[in-house]
C-alpha positions in Angstrom: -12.5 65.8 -19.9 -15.8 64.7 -20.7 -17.5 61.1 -21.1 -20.4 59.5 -22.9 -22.3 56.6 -21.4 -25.4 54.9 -21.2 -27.8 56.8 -17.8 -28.0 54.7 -14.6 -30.2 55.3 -11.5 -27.4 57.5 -9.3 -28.3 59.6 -12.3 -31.3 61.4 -10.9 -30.1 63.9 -9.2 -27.9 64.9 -12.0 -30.6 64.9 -14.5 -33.4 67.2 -12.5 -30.5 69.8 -11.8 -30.2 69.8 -15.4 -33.8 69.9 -15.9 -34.4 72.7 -13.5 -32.3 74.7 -15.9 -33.9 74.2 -19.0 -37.1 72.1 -18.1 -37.6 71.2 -22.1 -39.7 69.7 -23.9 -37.0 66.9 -24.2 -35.9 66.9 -20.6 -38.8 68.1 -18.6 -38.7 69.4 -14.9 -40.4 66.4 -13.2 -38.8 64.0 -11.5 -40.9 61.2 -12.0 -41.0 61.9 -15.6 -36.9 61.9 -15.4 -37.2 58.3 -12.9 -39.5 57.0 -15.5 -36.9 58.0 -18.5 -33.7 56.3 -16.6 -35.9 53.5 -15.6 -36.6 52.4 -19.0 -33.2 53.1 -20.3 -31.2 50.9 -17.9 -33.7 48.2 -18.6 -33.4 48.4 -22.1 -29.2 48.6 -22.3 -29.4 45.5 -19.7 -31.5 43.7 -22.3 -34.5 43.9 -19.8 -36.7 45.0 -22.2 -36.7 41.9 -24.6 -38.4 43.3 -27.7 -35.5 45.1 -28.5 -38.2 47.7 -30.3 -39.7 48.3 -27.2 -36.4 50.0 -26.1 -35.1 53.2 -25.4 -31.7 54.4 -24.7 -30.5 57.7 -22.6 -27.3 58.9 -23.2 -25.6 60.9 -20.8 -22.4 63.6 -20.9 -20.2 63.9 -17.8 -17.8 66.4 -17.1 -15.6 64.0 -15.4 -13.8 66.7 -13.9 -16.6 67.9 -11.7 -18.8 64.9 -12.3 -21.5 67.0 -13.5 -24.0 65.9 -15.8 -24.0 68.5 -18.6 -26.3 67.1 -21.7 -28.5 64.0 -22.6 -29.6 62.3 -26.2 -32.0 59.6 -26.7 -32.7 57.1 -29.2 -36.7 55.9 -29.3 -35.7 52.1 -30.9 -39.6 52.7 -32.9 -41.5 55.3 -32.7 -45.2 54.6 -33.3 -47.1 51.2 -32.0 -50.6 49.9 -32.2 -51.3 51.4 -29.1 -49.5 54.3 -29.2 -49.3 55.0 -33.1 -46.4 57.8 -34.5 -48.9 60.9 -35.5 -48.1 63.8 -38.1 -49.5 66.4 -40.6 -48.4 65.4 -44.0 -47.5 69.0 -45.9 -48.8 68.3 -49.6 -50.0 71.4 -52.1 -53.2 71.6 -53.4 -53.4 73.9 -57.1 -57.0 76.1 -58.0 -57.6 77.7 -60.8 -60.7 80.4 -62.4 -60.7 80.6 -66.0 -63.6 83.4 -65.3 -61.7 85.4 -63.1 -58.1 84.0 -64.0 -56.8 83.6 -60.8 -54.4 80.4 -59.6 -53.4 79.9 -56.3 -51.0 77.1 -54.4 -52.5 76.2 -51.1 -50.7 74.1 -48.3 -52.9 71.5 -46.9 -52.0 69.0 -43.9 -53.8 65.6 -43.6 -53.1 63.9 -40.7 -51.1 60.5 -40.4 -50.3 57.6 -38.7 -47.8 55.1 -38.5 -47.9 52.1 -36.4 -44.5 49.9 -36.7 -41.6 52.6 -36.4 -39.9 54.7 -37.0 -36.6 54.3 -34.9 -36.1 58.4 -33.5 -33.4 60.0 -32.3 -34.1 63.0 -29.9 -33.4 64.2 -26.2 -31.0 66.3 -27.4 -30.4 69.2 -24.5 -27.0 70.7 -23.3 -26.3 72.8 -20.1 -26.0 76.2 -21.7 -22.1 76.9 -20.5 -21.0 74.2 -22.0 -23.0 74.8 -25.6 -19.8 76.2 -26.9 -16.1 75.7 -27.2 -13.8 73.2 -28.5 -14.9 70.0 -27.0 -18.5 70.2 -28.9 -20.6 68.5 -26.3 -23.9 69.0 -28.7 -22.1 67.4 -31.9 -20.8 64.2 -29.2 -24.6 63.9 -28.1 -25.8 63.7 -31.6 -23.0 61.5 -33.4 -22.8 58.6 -30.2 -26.7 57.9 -31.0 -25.5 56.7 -34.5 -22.6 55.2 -32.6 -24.4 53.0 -31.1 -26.8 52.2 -33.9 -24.0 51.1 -35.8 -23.1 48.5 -33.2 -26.6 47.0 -33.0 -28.3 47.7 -35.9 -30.9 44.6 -35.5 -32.2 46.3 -33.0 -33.5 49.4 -34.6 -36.0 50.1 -37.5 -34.8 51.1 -40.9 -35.8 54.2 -40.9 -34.7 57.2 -38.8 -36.5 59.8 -37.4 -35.4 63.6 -36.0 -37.9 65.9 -35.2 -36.7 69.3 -35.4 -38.0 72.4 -33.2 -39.8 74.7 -35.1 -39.5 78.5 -34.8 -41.9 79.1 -31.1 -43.5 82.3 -29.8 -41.4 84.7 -27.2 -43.3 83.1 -24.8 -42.4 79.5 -25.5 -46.1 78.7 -27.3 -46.6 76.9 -30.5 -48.2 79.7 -33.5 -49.6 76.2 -35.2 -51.2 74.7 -31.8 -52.7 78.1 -31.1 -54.2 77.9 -34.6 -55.4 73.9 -34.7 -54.8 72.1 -31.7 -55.6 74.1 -29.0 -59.3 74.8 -30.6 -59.9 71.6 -31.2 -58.8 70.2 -27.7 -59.0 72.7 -25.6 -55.3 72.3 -24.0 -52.4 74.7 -23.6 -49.2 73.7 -25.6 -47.3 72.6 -22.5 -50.3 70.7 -21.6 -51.3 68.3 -24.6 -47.8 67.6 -25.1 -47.1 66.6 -21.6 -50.8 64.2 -22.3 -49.3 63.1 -25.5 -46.7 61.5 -24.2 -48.8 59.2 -22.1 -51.8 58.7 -24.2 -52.6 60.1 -27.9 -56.3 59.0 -27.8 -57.3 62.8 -27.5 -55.6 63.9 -31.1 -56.7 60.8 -32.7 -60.6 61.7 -30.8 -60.4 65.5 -31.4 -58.3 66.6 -34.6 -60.5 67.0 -37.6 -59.9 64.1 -39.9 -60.6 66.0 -43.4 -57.7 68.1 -44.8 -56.8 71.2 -43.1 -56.1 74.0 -45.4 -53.4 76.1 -44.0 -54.1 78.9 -46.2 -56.9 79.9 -43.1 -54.4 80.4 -40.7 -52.7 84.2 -40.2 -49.3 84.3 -42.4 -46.7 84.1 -40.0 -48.2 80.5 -38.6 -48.3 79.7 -42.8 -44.8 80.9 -42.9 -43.7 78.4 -40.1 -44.9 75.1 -41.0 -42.1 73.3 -42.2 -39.4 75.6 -40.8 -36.7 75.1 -38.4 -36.0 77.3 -35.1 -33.0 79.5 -34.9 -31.2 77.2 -32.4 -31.8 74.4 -34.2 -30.6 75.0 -37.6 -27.2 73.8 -36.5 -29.1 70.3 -35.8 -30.3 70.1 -39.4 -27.0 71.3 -41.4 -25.6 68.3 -39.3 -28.7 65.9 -40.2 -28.0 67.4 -43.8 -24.4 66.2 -43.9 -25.1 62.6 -43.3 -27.9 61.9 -45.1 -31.1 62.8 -43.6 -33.5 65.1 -45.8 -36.9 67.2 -44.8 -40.0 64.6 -46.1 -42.7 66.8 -46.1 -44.0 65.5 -42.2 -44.1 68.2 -39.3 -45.5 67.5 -35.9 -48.8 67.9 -35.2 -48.4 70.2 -32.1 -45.8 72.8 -33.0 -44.9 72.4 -36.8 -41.7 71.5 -36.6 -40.3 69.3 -39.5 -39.9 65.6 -39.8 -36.4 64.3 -41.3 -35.9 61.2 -42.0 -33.1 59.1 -43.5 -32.6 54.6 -44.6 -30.5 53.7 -41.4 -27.8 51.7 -44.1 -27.4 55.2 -46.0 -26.1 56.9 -43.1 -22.9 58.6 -44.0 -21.6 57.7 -40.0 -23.1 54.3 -40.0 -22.2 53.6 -43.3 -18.2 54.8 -42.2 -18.6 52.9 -38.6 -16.0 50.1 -38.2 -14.3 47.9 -35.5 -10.6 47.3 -34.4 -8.7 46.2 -31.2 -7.0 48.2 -28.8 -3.2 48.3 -29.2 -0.4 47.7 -26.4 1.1 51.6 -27.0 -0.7 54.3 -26.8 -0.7 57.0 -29.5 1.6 59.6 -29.2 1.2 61.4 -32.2 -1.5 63.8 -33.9 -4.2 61.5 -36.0 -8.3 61.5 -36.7 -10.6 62.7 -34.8 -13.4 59.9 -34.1 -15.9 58.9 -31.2 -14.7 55.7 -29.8 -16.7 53.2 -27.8 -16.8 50.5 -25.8 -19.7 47.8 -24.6 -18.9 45.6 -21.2 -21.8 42.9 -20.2 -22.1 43.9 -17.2 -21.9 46.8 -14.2 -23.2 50.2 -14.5 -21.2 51.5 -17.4 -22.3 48.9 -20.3 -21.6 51.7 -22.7 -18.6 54.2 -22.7 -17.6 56.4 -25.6 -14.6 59.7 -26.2 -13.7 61.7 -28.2 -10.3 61.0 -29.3 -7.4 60.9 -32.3 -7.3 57.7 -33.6 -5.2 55.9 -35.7 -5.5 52.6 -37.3 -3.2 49.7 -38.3 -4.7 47.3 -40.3 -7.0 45.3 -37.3 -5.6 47.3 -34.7 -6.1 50.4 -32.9 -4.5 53.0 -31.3 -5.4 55.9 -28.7 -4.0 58.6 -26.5 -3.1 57.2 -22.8 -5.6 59.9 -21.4 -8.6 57.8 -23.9 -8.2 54.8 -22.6 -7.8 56.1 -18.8 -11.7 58.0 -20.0 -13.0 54.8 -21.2 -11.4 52.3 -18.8 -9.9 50.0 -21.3 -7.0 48.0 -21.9 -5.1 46.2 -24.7 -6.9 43.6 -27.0 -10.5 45.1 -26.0 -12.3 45.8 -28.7 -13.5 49.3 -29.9 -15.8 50.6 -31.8 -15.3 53.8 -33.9 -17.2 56.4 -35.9 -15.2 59.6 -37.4 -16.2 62.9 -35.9 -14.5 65.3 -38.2 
């Protein structure tokens, strides 16, 4: 019996015992970090935050059976301002060639960019390790309710979508590519420029070479990574693969790990995403599985999404007795659906 909904300020608590078990990049021990994050979210779902660009969302999973918080998502509405622009190594190949000696080699060479209106990014993805597997797939719920909810407001978010993926890291939790770039050129430990980064990225613009880096200078194995996804996340891009996204040649300018990207409207989940109203029975018999949502104007809650068997008659909608106990609704509400099989 778990739950999706948007985070709210009771919260806390929830979210630094979670972070205390992982303390992530994406979910980092520090409480004021975590205020800061729940803060902005509840803003932005309450319409606060009135450039809806400026927004950003926290999702949260609760096992409603111990009311335990057991995973977050996010969705950054853009990623990459004026003042804070979107930064990246482009990945292009550069070809040399001796006709004296006859030699040709293929070089990778990153050149650093910037963007500064979007993209929208999806991220925050973290899941309390007991709960990674099993049959209720708690990481798959996390990723699919960010489209979700993109499908319900898609004014408010840019056309095109961003993941960052986690590169391969060292046993000891460092970056190979900072070790070989940024931490020469800045002077910072991995855990500490990102931490800065997410504050101010004055320092990278200041301090990174601006010619074209040649990655052929770097030992092998950091070659070898650029580009390429971690173990743990690989089940993150087969999933990204499957609805559309695709690898565009961008990695992140701290650890390497690969930029994909997909046009919001191509979308295989947004593009399947439709709308229905709750019927007076419940369903009592086996149908699709889909993540199911509902949006309320006011209170805590203002968004609330399942997992449950749906089936659909025409306008209408229909789902277990135990769904709309989990998402608090009644006949003639109206629901919005994605499929999740």
């Amino acid at each position: 019996m778990i739950v999706l909904r948007d985070v709210s300020k009771r919260d806390l608590p929830g979210l630094k015992r979670l972070a205390a078990v992982l303390n992530s990049v994406n979910l980092p021990h520090n409480e004021d970090v975590l205020a800061g994050l729940i803060d902005k979210s509840v803003k932005s779902f309450s319409g606060k935050v009135e450039d809806p660009f400026e927004r950003e969302y926290l999702f949260v999973l609760e096992d409603l059976r111990n009311k335990t918080i057991i995973g977050t998502s996010m969705i950054i509405a853009q990623h990459g301002t004026r003042e804070a622009p979107h930064i990246y190594f482009q990945v292009t190949a550069a070809e040399t060639y001796s006709a004296t000696i006859d030699k040709h080699f293929r070089h990778k060479v990153l050149s650093m960019g910037y963007n500064y209106e979007g993209p929208t990014e999806i991220g925050g993805l973290v899941v309390d390790p007991p709960y990674r597997s099993g049959p209720e797939k708690p990481g798959k719920q996390l990723s699919y309710v960010r489209f979700l909810f993109m499908a319900m407001h898609r004014k408010a978010f840019r056309q095109r979508v961003l993941a960052e993926l986690l590169p391969p890291l060292l046993a000891d939790g460092r970056s190979a590519l900072w070790e070989s770039i940024g931490k020469k050129f800045t002077g910072l430990e991995y855990t500490e420029a990102d931490k800065l980064s997410r504050q101010n990225k004055e320092f990278i613009k200041e301090l990174f070479p601006s010619s074209d880096i040649w990655a052929t200078l770097f030992p092998e194995k950091v070659q070898k990574m650029i580009g390429e996804v971690g173990p743990e996340t690989r089940g993150v891009q087969r999933m990204l693969e499957r609805i559309g996204f695709k690898y565009v040649d961008h990695i992140d300018p701290f650890d390497g790990g690969p930029h994909y990207e997909a046009n919001l409207d191509d979308i295989t989940l947004i593009h399947r995403y439709r709308t229905a109203t709750l019927g007076e029975k419940p369903l009592e018999h086996e149908a699709d599985e889909c993540l199911v949502a509902v949006t309320r104007e006011k209170g805590t809650n203002r968004f609330r999404s399942v997992r449950a068997q749906v089936r659909f008659d025409d306008q209408t909608v229909y789902i277990s007795k135990r769904a709309r106990e989990q998402l608090k609704v009644k006949p003639g509400e109206k629901l919005h659906i994605i499929p999740f099989e």
